[in-house]
C-alpha positions in Angstrom: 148.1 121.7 105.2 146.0 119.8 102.7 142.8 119.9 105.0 143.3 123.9 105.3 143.6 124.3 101.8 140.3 122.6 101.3 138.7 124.2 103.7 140.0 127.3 102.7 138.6 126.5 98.9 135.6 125.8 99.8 135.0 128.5 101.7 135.5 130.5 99.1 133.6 129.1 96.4 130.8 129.2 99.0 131.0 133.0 99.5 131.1 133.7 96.0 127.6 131.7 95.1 126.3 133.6 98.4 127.5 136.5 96.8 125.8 136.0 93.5 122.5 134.5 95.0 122.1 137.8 97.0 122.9 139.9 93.5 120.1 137.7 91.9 117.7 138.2 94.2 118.3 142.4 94.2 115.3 143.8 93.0 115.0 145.9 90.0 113.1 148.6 89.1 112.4 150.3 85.9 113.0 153.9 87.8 116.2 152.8 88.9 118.0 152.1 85.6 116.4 156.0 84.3 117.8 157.6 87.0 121.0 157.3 85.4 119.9 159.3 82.1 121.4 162.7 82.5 119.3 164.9 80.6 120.0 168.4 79.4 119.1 170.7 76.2 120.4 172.7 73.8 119.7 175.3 71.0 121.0 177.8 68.4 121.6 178.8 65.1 122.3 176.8 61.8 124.0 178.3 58.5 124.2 176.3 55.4 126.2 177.0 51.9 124.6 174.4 49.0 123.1 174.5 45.6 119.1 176.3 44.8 118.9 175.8 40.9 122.2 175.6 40.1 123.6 178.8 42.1 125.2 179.1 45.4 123.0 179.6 48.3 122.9 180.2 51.7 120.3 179.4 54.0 120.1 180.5 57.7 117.7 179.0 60.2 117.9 177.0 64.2 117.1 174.2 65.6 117.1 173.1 69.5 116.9 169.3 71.0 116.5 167.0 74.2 120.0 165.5 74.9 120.3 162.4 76.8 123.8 161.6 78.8 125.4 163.7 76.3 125.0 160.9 73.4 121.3 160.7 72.1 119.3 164.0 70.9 115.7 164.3 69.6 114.3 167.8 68.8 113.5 170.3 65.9 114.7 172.5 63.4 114.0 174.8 60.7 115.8 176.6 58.2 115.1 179.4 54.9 116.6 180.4 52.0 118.7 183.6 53.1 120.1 184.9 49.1 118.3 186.2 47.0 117.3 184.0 43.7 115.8 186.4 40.8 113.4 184.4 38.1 113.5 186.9 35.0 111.7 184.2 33.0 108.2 185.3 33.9 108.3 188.9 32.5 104.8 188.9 33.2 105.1 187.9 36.9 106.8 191.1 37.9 110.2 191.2 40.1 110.0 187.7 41.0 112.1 185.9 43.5 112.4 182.0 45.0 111.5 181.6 48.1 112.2 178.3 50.1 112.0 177.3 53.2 111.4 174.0 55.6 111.2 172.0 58.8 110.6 169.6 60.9 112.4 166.4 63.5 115.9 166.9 64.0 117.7 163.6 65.7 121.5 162.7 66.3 123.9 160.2 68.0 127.4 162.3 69.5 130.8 159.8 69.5 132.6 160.3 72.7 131.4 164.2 73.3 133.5 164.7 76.3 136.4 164.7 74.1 137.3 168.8 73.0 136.8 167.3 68.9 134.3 164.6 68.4 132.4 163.4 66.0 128.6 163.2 65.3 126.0 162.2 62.9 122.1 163.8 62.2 118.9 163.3 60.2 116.5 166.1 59.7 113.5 165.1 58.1 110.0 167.4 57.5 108.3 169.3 55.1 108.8 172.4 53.6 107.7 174.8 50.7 108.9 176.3 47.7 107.4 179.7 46.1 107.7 182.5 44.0 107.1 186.0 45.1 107.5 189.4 44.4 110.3 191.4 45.4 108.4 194.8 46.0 105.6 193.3 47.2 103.5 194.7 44.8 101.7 191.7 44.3 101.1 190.0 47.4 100.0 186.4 46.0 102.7 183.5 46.1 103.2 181.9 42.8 103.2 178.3 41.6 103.4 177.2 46.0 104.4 173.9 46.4 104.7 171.7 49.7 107.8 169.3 49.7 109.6 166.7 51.9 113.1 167.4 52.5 115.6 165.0 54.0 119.2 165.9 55.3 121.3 163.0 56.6 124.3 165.0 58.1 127.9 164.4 59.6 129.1 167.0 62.6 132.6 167.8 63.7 132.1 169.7 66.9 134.3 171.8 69.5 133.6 172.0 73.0 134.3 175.7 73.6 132.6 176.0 77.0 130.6 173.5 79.1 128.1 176.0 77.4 128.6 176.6 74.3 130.5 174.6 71.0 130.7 175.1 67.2 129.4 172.4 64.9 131.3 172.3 61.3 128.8 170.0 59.0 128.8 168.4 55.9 125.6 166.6 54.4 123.2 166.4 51.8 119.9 168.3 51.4 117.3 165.9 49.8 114.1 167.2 48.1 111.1 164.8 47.0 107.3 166.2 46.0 107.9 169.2 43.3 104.8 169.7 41.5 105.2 169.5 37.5 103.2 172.4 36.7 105.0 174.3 34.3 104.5 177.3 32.7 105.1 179.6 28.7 108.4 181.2 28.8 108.9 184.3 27.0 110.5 182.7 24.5 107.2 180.3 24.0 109.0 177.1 25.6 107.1 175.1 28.2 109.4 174.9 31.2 108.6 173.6 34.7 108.3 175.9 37.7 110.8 174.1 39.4 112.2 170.3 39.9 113.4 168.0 42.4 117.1 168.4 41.2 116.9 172.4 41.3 117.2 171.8 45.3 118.5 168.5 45.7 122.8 169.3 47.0 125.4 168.6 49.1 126.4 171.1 51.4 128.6 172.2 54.5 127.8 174.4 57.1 128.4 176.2 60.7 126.4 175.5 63.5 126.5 177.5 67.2 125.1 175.5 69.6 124.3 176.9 73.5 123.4 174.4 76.3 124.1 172.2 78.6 127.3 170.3 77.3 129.0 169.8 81.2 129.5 166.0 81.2 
């Protein structure tokens, strides 16, 4: 009984490093492991409620992205000031309104997306530009133009409506470096700047509907 059980030991322990010595000497091969990257797309649009010089604003805009096995996204986006933002200071201007607008990379990590709610995080980062213009368009040139960075870390709660289709609900802040300090004569002969970092620097939420592949 005790020789069988020996045997019987040994045999297995032999087995096993068989086993393992033929797993070690599988070869491996770069295209192998990245044929298990399920890779799909998506796209749509983007609406955001925030702060543009101390008034509420809504900007509209879209933004589409690479997905990689439903986790991992890299793509683009862009987005522009949708209300309108009057600037009565500058008489001499004419009708003048704010106009702002940016984009640029758009990239994201999704926490367990196959379940209906789940949880996800963003950074959109690129330039942009700030403006004033005329309301009529009776003068065509921009005023006081000024490129900018904007940064806007994000947090997503999303639905999966369809294996299609889902709405985003997002809440993040819009971050704006690179106003020019030009400044300009008010009408009541104060020197005032154009504009300022903090006149578009907010928190903000927004609703996002996204179409694409979502099917796990």
């Amino acid at each position: 009984m005790r020789n069988k059980f020996l045997f019987f030991t040994g045999w297995l322990i032999a087995a096993t490093l068989t086993v393992k010595s033929q797993d070690e000497a599988t070869p491996q091969y770069l295209f192998d492991q990245l044929s298990d990257v399920r890779i799909s797309g998506f796209g749509g649009t983007m609406t955001e409620f925030s702060l543009v010089e101390g008034e509420f604003a809504v900007s509209q805009g879209g933004g589409g992205a690479v997905i990689f096995n439903q986790k991992f996204f890299i793509g683009g986006y862009g987005m522009g000031l949708a209300t309108m933002h009057r600037r009565n200071d500058l008489p001499d201007y004419g009708n003048l309104i704010l106009a702002f607008g940016h984009g640029g990379l758009w990239s994201g990590y999704l926490f367990n997306s196959w379940k209906l709610l789940h949880f996800g995080a963003s950074l959109q980062a690129g330039g942009g530009s700030i403006s004033l213009q005329d309301e009529y368009m009776v003068i065509q040139d921009e005023l006081a133009y000024d490129i900018v960075f904007v940064g806007i870390p994000k947090i997503m709660l999303e639905l999966n409506v369809t294996r299609w289709f889902k709405l985003s609900a997002d809440v993040g802040y819009r971050y704006v470096s690179g106003v020019d300090s030009r400044s300009y004569l008010n009408e009541n002969g104060v020197v005032r700047p154009f504009y300022r970092n903090k006149d578009f620097n907010s928190p903000f939420i927004g609703l996002s509907l996204m179409f694409g592949g979502f099917k796990q």
